[in-house]
C-alpha positions, 0 to 999 in steps of 0.5 A, spaced: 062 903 401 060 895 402 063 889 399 059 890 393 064 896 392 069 892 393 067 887 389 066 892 383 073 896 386 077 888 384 072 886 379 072 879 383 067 876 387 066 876 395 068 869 396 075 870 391 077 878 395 084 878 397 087 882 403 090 887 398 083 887 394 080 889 400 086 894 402 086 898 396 079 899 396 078 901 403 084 907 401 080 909 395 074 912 399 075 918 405 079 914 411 072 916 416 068 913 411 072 906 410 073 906 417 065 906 418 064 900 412 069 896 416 064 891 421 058 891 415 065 889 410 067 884 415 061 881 417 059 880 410 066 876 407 065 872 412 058 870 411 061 869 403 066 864 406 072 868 405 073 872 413 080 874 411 083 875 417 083 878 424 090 880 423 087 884 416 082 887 419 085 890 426 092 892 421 085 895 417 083 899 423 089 902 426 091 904 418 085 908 417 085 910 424 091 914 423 090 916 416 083 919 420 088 921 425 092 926 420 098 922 423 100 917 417 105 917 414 105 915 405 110 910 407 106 907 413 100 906 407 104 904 403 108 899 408 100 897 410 098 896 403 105 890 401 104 887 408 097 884 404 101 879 401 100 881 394 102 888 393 108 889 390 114 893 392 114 900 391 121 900 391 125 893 393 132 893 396 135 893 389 132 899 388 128 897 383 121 902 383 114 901 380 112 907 376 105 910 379 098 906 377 096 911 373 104 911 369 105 906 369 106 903 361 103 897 357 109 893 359 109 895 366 102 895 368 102 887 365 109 886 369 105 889 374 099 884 374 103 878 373 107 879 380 100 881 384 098 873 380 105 870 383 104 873 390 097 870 390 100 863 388 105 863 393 099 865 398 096 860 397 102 856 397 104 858 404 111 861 401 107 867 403 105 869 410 101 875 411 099 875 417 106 876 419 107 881 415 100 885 418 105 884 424 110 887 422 115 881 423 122 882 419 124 876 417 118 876 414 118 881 411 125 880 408 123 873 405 117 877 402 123 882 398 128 877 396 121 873 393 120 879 390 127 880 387 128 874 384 121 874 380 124 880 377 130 877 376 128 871 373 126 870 365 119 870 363 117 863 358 117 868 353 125 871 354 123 877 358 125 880 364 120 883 369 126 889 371 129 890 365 123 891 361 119 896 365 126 900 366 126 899 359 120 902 357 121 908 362 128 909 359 124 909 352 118 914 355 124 918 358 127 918 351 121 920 346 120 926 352 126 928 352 126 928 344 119 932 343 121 938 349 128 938 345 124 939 338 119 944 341 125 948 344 129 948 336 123 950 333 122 956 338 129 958 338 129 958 329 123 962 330 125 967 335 132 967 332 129 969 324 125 975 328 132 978 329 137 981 326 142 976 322 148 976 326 154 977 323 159 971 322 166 973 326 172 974 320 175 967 318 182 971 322 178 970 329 175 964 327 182 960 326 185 964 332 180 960 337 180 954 334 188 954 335 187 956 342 181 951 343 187 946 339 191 947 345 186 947 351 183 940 349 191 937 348 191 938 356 190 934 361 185 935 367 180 941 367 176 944 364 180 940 358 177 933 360 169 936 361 170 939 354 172 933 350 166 929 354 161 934 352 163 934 345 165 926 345 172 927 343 174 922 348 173 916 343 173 921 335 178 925 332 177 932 332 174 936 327 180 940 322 175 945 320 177 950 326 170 953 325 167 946 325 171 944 332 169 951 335 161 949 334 162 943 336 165 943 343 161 949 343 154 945 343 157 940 347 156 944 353 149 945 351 148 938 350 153 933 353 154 927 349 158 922 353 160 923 361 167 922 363 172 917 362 172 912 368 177 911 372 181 904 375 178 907 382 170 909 380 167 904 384 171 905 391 170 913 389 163 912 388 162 907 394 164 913 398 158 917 399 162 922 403 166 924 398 166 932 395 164 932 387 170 933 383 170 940 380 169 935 374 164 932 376 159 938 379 160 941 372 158 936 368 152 934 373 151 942 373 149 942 365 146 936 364 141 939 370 139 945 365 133 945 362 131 947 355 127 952 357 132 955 360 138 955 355 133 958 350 131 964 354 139 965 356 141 964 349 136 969 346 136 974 351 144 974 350 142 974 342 138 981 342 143 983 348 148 983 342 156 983 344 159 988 350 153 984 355 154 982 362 154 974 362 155 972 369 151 966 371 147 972 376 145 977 370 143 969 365 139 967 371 136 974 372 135 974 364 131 967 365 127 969 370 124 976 366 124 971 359 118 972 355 120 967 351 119 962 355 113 961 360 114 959 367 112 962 374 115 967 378 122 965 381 123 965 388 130 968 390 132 960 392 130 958 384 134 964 382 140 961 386 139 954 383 139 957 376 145 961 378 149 955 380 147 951 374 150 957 369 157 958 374 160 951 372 157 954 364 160 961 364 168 958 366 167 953 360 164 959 355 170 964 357 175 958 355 172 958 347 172 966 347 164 966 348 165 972 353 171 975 354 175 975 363 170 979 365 164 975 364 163 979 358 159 977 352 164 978 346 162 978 339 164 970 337 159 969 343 153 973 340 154 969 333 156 962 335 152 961 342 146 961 338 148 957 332 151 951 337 144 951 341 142 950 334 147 944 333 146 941 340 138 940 339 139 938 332 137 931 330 143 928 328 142 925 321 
């Protein structure tokens, strides 16, 4: 650890090294290590014209100490890491947060480096004063966050806007995950269902006969009406005619909600409450978007084998997902069960009024066909 390794570390010579070059390479070896580099690095930045400042290096010192020490927090490395003056934000008060480094996309990774550029501009400028931050000073400190948050928020000369196209290439990555998890975990349900005895459609007579009664629950008011239409995007397109249609369709839904609630005149002062209790609405709703693919594939076709007259309550389904074969995963603590467990209670209730399992929470033969043709539906790319 000399200011060669520094140098190679930031790939810039001893005498244009900035406070964060420095820092970032001190982090990137052992603490005991650092901490005994330091008087050589210090002596040799200052034979090189660039002495960087006592501030820096006592604020250096105390880091490394700590971290040494075991007593350091991430935070306090990290707080330690942006008071160098170029360093990022990991998280600015408007809540905007960086990917980590080594996640970073293209887009990110250059919006990354041109911020670190405009900091090391306004250092030079004096608009930023490091040795205040060094010295924990507020005011400092929040002029190094708002000078920040109005970089992010101002256009590039090309049309871009730093936030919002980092939160749109995540928001893109996000997506493209999403979709190739979703993809493995159809064809995984096509070929563990096509090694199954065909299930046989309920008679047309059945089919109608919940259709009518899903007719009727869906012009009500309220739950568990209201989660229904959203789950299946009903709220903003007519229904389907075809009673088997509507059936499969809301029945997916519930694996793969479409569209959230409609927003309410007060959402925002609700929203502003953060003591407020979740409407039963909302839970249910957050409980199915909480539900991996994994784990409705191992549900679904543990019931598909089980066949019709099988306990369905979210205790037996979490047990099911636990012992799946079909799925490979640790084994579930008795607080990963209760999870599971609480995810499937706002499921079960919302099966029982599309005739899936019958009051007792058991699966009825409507439930042994459809469950697993609307899994299908709601992975299925639409076209």
């Amino acid at each position: 650890m000399d200011v060669d390794f520094v140098c190679a570390f930031a790939d810039r010579p001893p005498g244009r090294l900035t406070r964060r070059d420095v820092a970032r390479a001190l982090l990137a070896v052992p603490s005991g290590v650092a901490l005994v580099a330091l008087p050589d690095l210090r002596r040799a930045l200052l034979a090189a014209g660039n002495p960087l400042s006592r501030a820096f290096w006592d604020s250096a010192k105390a880091t490394l100490g700590s971290i040494e020490a075991g007593v350091a927090t991430v935070g306090d490395v990290q707080r330690w890491l942006e008071s160098t003056g170029t360093e990022p934000i990991l998280m600015t008060p408007g809540y905007f947060v960086w990917p980590e480094e080594d996640e970073r996309g293209p887009v990110a990774a250059e919006m990354h480096r041109r911020l670190v550029a405009h900091l090391e501009e306004r250092v030079a400028a004096g608009a930023i004063d490091p040795d205040a931050l060094a010295g924990g000073d507020p005011e400092a400190r929040a002029a190094y966050e708002a000078l920040q948050e109005r970089w992010l928020a101002t256009p590039l000369p090309d049309g871009r806007t730093p936030e919002q196209a980092v939160n749109d290439e995540q928001d893109e990555e996000l997506f493209a995950a999403w979709d190739e998890e979703e993809a493995f975990a159809l064809a995984e349900l096509r070929r563990i269902l096509g090694d199954l005895p065909r299930r046989p459609e309920p008679p047309a007579a059945e089919l109608d006969a919940a259709g009518a009664r899903l007719r009727e629950l869906l012009a009500e008011p309220g739950y568990p009406a209201n989660v229904l239409r959203a789950c299946a995007g009903l709220d903003d397109r007519p229904m389907p005619r075809d009673d088997r249609e509507l059936w499969l369709t809301v029945a997916a839904g519930v694996a793969g909600p479409i569209a959230d609630l409609p927003e309410s005149g007060d959402e925002l002062v609700e929203f502003a409450d953060l003591e407020r209790r979740l409407s039963e609405e909302d839970l249910t709703l957050a409980n199915l978007c909480a539900i991996q693919h994994a784990d409705w594939l191992a549900a679904v076709t543990a019931l598909a084998r089980l066949g019709p007259g099988v306990l369905a309550s979210p205790e037996r389904i979490a047990r099911l997902i636990a012992e799946s074969e079909d799925i490979e995963s640790e084994e579930q603590d008795e607080e990963e069960l209760e999870a599971t467990e609480g995810f499937f209670a706002s499921v079960v209730p919302l099966w029982a009024c599309l005739g899936i399992v019958d009051a007792g929470g058991v699966l009825t033969p409507l439930g042994w066909w459809g469950l697993p043709e609307a899994l299908e539906r709601a992975w299925t790319p639409a076209e």
